[in-house]
C-alpha positions as CSV (number, residue, x, y, z in Angstrom):
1,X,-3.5,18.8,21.0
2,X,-0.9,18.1,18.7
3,X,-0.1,14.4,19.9
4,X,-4.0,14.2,20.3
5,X,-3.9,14.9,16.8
6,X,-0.8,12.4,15.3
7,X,-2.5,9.6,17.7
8,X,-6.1,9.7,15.7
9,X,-3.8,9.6,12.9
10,X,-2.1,6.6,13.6
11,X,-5.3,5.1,15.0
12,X,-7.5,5.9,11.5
13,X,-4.1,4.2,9.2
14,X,-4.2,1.3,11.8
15,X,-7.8,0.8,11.5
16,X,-8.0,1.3,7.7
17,X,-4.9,-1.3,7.6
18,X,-6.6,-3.7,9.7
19,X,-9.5,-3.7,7.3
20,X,-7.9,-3.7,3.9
21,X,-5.8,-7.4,5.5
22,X,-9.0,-8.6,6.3
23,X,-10.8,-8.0,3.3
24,X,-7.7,-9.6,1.5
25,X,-7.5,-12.5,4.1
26,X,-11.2,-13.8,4.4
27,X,-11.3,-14.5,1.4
28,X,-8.7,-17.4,-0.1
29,X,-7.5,-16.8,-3.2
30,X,-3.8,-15.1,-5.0
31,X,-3.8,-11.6,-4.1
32,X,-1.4,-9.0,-4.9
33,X,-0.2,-6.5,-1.9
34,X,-0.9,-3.5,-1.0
35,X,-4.5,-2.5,-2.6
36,X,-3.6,0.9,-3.2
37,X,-0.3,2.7,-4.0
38,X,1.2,6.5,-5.0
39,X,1.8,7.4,-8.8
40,X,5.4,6.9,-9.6
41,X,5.8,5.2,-6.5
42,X,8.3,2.5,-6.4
43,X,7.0,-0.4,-4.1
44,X,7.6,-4.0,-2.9
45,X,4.5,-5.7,-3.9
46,X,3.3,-8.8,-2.4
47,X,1.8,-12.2,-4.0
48,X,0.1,-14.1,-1.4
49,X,-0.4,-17.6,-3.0
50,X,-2.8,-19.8,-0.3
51,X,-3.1,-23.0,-0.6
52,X,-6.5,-25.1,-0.1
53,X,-6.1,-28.3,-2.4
54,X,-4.8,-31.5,-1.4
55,X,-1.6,-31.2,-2.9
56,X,1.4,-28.6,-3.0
57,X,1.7,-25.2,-4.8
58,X,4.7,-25.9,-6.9
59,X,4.6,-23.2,-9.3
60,X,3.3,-19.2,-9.3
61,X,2.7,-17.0,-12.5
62,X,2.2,-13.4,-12.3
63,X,1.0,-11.4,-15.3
64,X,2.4,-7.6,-15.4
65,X,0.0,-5.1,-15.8
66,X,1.1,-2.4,-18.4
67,X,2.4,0.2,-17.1
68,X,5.0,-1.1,-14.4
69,X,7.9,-0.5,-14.7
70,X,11.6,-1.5,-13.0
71,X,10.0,-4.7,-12.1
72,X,12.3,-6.6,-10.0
73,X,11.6,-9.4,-8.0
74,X,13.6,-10.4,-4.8
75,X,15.5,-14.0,-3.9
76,X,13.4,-16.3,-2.8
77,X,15.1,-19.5,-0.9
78,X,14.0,-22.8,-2.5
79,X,12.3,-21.5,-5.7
80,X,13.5,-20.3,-9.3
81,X,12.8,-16.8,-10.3
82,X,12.3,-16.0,-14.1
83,X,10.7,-12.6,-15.3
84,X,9.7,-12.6,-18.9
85,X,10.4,-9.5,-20.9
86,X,9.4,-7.8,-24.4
87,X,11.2,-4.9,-26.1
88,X,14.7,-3.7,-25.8
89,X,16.5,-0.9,-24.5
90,X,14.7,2.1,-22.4
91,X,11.3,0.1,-24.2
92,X,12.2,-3.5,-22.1
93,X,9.5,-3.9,-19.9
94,X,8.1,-7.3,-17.9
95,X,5.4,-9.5,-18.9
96,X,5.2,-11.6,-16.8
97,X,7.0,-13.3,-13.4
98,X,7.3,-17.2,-12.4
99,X,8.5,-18.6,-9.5
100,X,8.7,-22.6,-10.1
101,X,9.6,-24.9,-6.9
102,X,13.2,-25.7,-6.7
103,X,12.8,-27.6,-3.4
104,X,10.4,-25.7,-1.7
105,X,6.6,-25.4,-2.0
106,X,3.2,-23.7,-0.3
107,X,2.0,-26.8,1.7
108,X,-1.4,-27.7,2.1
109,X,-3.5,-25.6,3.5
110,X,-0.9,-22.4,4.1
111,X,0.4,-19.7,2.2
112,X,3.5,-18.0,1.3
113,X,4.1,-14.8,-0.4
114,X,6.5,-14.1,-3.2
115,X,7.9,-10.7,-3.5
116,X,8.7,-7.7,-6.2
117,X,9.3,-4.0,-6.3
118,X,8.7,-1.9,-9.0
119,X,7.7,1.7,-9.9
120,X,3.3,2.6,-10.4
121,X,2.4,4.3,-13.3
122,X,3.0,8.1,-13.5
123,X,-1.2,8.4,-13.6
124,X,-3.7,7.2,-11.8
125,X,-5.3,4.0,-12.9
126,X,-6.2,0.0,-11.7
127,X,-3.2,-2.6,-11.8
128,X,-4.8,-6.3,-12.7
129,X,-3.5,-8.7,-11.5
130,X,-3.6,-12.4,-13.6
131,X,-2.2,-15.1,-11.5
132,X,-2.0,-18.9,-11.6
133,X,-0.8,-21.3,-9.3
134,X,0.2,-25.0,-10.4
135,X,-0.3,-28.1,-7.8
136,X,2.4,-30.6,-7.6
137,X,-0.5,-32.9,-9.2
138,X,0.0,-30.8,-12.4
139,X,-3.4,-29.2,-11.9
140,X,-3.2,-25.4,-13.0
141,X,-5.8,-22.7,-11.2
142,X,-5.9,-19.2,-13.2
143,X,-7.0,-16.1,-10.7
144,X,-7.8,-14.2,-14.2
145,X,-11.6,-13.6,-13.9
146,X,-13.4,-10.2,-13.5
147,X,-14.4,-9.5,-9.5
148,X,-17.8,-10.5,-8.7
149,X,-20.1,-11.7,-5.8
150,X,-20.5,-14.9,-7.5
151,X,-18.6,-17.7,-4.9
152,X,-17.5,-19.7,-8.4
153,X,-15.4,-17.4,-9.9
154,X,-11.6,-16.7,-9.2
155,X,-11.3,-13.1,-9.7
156,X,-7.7,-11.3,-10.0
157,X,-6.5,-8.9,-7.9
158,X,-6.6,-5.2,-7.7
159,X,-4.4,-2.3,-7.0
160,X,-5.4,1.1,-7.0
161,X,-3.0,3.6,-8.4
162,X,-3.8,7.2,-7.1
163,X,-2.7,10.6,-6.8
164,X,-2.4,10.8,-3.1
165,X,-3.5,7.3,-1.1
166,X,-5.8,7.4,1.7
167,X,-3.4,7.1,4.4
168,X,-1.4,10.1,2.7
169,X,-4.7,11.9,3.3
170,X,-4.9,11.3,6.7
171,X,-0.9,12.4,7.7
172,X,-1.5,15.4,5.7
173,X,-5.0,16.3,6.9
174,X,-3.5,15.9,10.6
175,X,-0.6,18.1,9.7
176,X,-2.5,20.3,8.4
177,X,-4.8,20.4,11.9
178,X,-1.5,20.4,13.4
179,X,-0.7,23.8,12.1
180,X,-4.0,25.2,12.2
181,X,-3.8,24.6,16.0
182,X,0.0,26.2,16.2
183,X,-1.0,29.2,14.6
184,X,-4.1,29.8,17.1
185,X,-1.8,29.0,20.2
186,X,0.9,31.4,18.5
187,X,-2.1,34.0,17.7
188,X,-3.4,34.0,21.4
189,X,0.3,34.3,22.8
190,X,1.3,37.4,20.7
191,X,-2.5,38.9,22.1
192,X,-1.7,38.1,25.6
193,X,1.4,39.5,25.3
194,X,-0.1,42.8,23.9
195,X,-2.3,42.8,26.6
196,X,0.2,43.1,28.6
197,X,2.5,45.7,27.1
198,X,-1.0,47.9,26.9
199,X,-1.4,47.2,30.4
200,X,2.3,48.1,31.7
201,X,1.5,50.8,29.4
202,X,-1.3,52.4,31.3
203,X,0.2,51.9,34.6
204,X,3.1,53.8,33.1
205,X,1.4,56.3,32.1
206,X,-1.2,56.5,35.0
207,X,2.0,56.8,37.6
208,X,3.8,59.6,35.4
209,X,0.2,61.4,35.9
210,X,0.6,61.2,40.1
């Protein structure tokens, strides 16, 4: 029961996975990775810049919501990383992070992502995400407009910050099944095993009597 158990779990975060890339896939614009993430959790977020002009991404900008902290972004091969800070001390915190083509570049029609880590806010709240990509061409598209169902608009990108995320949910939900069905296996040993002490009991008892 237990493996029945950890295999519906696995199944539901694979399914629910499946979905959330496909939601973020279908449609083409900058979106940042993953959609939903722990309070105080530090995480290596994902930019996925596509690219569906007739010219070459050259350049990325990523606005940092407030609230992020320890934002660090990782080497990427072929492109210059700058992170734009305010404040000093334990108050320095990012604004912003470019990556600007030094040799390398998101072809036409492909994508590449550009990676970070850094650590959620301690409460629960929505990371926006502003983003801009520049075209060799010089031409400049801003992913900074609210989420609609209107085709025209490029809306940013979302992340969820939450208490406990939905797969969390599911491992502990299944752990706690898991348990539950321990502890009624456990509970019908121990009563068997009564049984049959009361049993070896009687017949104790019953031949003591002859």
């Amino acid at each position: 029961m237990k493996r029945a158990i950890q295999g519906g779990a696995l199944v539901g975060i694979l399914v629910s996975f499946i979905s959330l890339t496909f939601s973020f896939t279908a449609s083409a614009h900058v979106v940042v990775t993953p959609g939903q993430v722990e309070t105080s959790q530090r995480t290596t977020f994902a930019v996925s810049v596509p690219n569906e002009h007739d010219t070459a991404v050259v350049g990325v900008r990523l606005v940092i919501p407030e609230g992020l902290t320890s934002v660090r972004p990782y080497v990427k091969s072929g492109w210059d990383v700058n992170v734009k800070t305010t404040g000093e001390g334990e108050s320095l915190s990012a604004t912003e992070i470019t990556w600007t083509s030094a040799g390398a570049t998101v072809p036409v029609n492909l994508k590449d992502d550009f990676l970070f880590s850094a650590k959620a806010p301690a409460a629960a709240t929505e990371l926006k995400w502003k983003a801009y990509e520049t075209y060799q061409n010089g031409l400049v598209v801003a992913w900074e407009q609210t989420p609609s169902d209107s085709e025209s608009t490029k809306p940013y990108s979302i992340t969820q910050v939450v208490n406990e995320t939905e797969q969390d949910a599911v491992l502990r939900k299944a752990s706690d099944a898991a348990q539950d069905a321990k502890s009624t296996a456990n509970r019908s040993l121990y009563v068997g095993i009564a049984g049959i002490i009361v049993g070896l009991a009687a017949i104790f008892i019953a031949t003591r009597k002859k």
